[in-house]
C-alpha positions in Angstrom: 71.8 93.4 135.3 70.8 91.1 138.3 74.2 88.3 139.2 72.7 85.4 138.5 74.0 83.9 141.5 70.4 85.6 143.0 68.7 84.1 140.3 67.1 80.8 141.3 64.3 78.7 139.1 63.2 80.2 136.3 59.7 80.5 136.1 58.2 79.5 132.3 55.7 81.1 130.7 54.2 79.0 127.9 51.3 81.4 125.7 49.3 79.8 122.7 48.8 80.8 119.7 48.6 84.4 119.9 50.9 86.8 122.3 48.5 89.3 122.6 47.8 92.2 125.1 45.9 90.1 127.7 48.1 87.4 127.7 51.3 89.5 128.3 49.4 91.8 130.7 48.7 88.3 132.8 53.0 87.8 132.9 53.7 91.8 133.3 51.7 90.8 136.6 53.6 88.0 137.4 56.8 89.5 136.9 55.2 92.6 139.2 54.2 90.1 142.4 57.5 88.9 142.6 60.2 89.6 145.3 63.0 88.2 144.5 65.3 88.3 141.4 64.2 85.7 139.1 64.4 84.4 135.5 61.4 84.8 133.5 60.8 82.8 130.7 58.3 82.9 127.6 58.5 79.9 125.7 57.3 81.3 122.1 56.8 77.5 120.9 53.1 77.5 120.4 52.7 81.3 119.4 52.1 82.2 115.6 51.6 85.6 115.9 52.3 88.5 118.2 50.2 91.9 117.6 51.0 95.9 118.6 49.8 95.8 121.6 51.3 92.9 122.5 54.5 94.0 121.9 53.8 97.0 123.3 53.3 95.1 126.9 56.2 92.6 126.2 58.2 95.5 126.5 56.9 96.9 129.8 57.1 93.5 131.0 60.9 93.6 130.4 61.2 96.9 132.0 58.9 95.6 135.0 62.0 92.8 135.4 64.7 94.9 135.0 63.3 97.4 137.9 62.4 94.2 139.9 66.2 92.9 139.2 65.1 90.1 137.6 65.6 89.0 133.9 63.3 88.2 131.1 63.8 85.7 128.2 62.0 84.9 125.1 63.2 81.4 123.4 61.6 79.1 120.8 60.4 81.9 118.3 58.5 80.6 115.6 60.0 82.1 111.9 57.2 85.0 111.0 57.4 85.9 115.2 60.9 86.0 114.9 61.0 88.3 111.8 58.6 90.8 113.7 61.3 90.8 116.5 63.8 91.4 113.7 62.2 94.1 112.1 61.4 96.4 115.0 64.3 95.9 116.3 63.3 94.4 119.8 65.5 90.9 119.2 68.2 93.8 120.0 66.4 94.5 123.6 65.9 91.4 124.6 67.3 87.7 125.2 66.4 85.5 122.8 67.6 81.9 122.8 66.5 78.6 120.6 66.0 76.6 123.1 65.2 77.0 127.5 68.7 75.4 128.0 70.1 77.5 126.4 68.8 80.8 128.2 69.4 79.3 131.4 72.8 77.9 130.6 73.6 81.8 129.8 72.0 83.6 132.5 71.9 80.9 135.2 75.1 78.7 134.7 74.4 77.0 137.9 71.1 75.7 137.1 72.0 74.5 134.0 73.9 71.4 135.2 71.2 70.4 137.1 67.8 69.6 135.4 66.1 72.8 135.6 63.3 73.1 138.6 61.1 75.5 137.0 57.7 76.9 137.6 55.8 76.5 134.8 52.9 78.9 133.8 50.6 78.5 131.4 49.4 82.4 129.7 
Protein backbone atom coordinates (compact mmCIF):
# COMPACT_ATOMS: atom_id res chain seq x y z
CA UNK A 1 0.00 0.00 0.00
CA UNK A 2 1.23 3.56 -1.17
CA UNK A 3 1.85 6.01 2.56
CA UNK A 4 -0.56 8.38 2.00
CA UNK A 5 1.74 10.96 2.88
CA UNK A 6 2.67 10.65 -1.29
CA UNK A 7 -0.79 10.82 -1.94
CA UNK A 8 -1.98 14.29 -2.89
CA UNK A 9 -5.48 15.30 -4.48
CA UNK A 10 -7.58 12.80 -5.28
CA UNK A 11 -8.74 12.78 -8.61
CA UNK A 12 -12.84 11.97 -8.91
CA UNK A 13 -14.25 9.99 -11.29
CA UNK A 14 -18.04 10.62 -11.62
CA UNK A 15 -19.72 7.78 -14.35
CA UNK A 16 -23.55 7.93 -15.21
CA UNK A 17 -25.79 5.63 -15.25
CA UNK A 18 -24.21 2.66 -16.37
CA UNK A 19 -20.34 1.48 -15.25
CA UNK A 20 -19.79 -0.25 -18.20
CA UNK A 21 -16.66 -1.51 -20.13
CA UNK A 22 -15.94 1.74 -21.98
CA UNK A 23 -16.43 3.90 -19.28
CA UNK A 24 -14.02 2.02 -16.92
CA UNK A 25 -11.56 1.45 -19.82
CA UNK A 26 -11.53 5.47 -20.06
CA UNK A 27 -10.41 5.58 -15.96
CA UNK A 28 -8.02 2.22 -16.34
CA UNK A 29 -6.34 4.91 -18.74
CA UNK A 30 -6.28 7.52 -16.47
CA UNK A 31 -5.02 5.64 -13.71
CA UNK A 32 -2.25 4.20 -16.41
CA UNK A 33 -0.96 8.12 -17.49
CA UNK A 34 -0.32 8.90 -14.10
CA UNK A 35 3.11 9.31 -12.39
CA UNK A 36 2.80 9.84 -9.24
CA UNK A 37 0.95 8.01 -6.35
CA UNK A 38 -2.55 9.30 -6.22
CA UNK A 39 -6.07 8.61 -4.93
CA UNK A 40 -8.59 7.62 -7.44
CA UNK A 41 -11.92 8.04 -6.85
CA UNK A 42 -15.32 6.69 -8.60
CA UNK A 43 -18.18 8.37 -7.18
CA UNK A 44 -20.92 5.49 -7.94
CA UNK A 45 -23.76 8.26 -7.17
CA UNK A 46 -25.34 8.36 -10.54
CA UNK A 47 -24.69 4.66 -11.63
CA UNK A 48 -27.67 2.12 -11.55
CA UNK A 49 -26.08 -0.70 -12.85
CA UNK A 50 -22.63 -2.15 -13.48
CA UNK A 51 -22.34 -5.15 -16.09
CA UNK A 52 -19.46 -8.25 -16.49
CA UNK A 53 -17.34 -6.55 -18.36
CA UNK A 54 -17.38 -3.74 -16.40
CA UNK A 55 -16.44 -5.36 -13.48
CA UNK A 56 -14.13 -7.16 -15.16
CA UNK A 57 -12.15 -3.68 -16.05
CA UNK A 58 -12.88 -2.23 -12.56
CA UNK A 59 -10.79 -4.75 -11.41
CA UNK A 60 -7.76 -4.21 -13.75
CA UNK A 61 -8.22 -0.73 -13.01
CA UNK A 62 -7.46 -1.46 -9.24
CA UNK A 63 -4.54 -3.56 -10.13
CA UNK A 64 -3.27 -0.81 -12.68
CA UNK A 65 -3.25 1.55 -9.18
CA UNK A 66 -1.82 -0.72 -7.09
CA UNK A 67 1.27 -1.36 -9.57
CA UNK A 68 1.31 2.45 -10.14
CA UNK A 69 1.33 2.89 -6.09
CA UNK A 70 -1.62 4.64 -6.15
CA UNK A 71 -5.07 3.69 -4.56
CA UNK A 72 -8.45 3.35 -5.90
CA UNK A 73 -11.81 4.00 -4.24
CA UNK A 74 -15.37 3.36 -4.95
CA UNK A 75 -18.00 5.45 -2.65
CA UNK A 76 -21.62 6.34 -2.99
CA UNK A 77 -22.85 2.81 -4.23
CA UNK A 78 -26.39 2.83 -5.09
CA UNK A 79 -28.38 -0.44 -3.23
CA UNK A 80 -28.72 -3.09 -6.30
CA UNK A 81 -24.75 -1.85 -7.30
CA UNK A 82 -23.82 -2.49 -3.98
CA UNK A 83 -25.44 -6.00 -3.72
CA UNK A 84 -23.49 -6.94 -7.06
CA UNK A 85 -20.25 -5.86 -5.14
CA UNK A 86 -21.57 -7.95 -2.27
CA UNK A 87 -22.26 -11.00 -4.05
CA UNK A 88 -19.06 -11.48 -6.00
CA UNK A 89 -17.26 -10.70 -3.40
CA UNK A 90 -15.30 -7.62 -4.85
CA UNK A 91 -16.68 -5.08 -1.80
CA UNK A 92 -13.82 -7.49 -0.08
CA UNK A 93 -11.09 -6.16 -2.81
CA UNK A 94 -11.75 -2.94 -2.76
CA UNK A 95 -12.38 0.47 -0.62
CA UNK A 96 -15.70 1.29 -0.46
CA UNK A 97 -16.89 4.26 1.52
CA UNK A 98 -20.46 6.16 1.76
CA UNK A 99 -19.41 9.15 1.22
CA UNK A 100 -15.82 11.07 -0.66
CA UNK A 101 -14.97 12.33 2.91
CA UNK A 102 -15.01 9.55 4.11
CA UNK A 103 -12.41 7.71 1.73
CA UNK A 104 -10.23 10.56 1.92
CA UNK A 105 -10.39 11.03 5.58
CA UNK A 106 -9.14 7.18 5.67
CA UNK A 107 -6.53 7.07 3.04
CA UNK A 108 -5.53 10.77 3.02
CA UNK A 109 -5.94 12.06 6.66
CA UNK A 110 -4.15 15.17 5.75
CA UNK A 111 -6.46 16.26 3.08
CA UNK A 112 -9.24 15.68 4.94
CA UNK A 113 -9.03 18.80 7.22
CA UNK A 114 -8.72 20.86 4.42
CA UNK A 115 -11.52 21.07 1.79
CA UNK A 116 -10.50 18.57 -0.65
CA UNK A 117 -8.73 20.02 -4.03
CA UNK A 118 -9.71 17.40 -6.30
CA UNK A 119 -9.71 16.79 -10.01
CA UNK A 120 -12.78 16.00 -11.03
CA UNK A 121 -13.48 13.76 -14.10
CA UNK A 122 -16.45 13.14 -15.68
CA UNK A 123 -16.49 9.06 -17.29
Amino acid sequence: MTSSHAIRHPIVFQPQTCLDEATLATIEQAIAQCDRPTLFAIDMSQVELIDSPGLFTLVSALRTAREHGSRLTIYNLKSPVRVIFEITQLDRIFEIFDTQEAAIAAIAPELSSSSPNSDLAAA
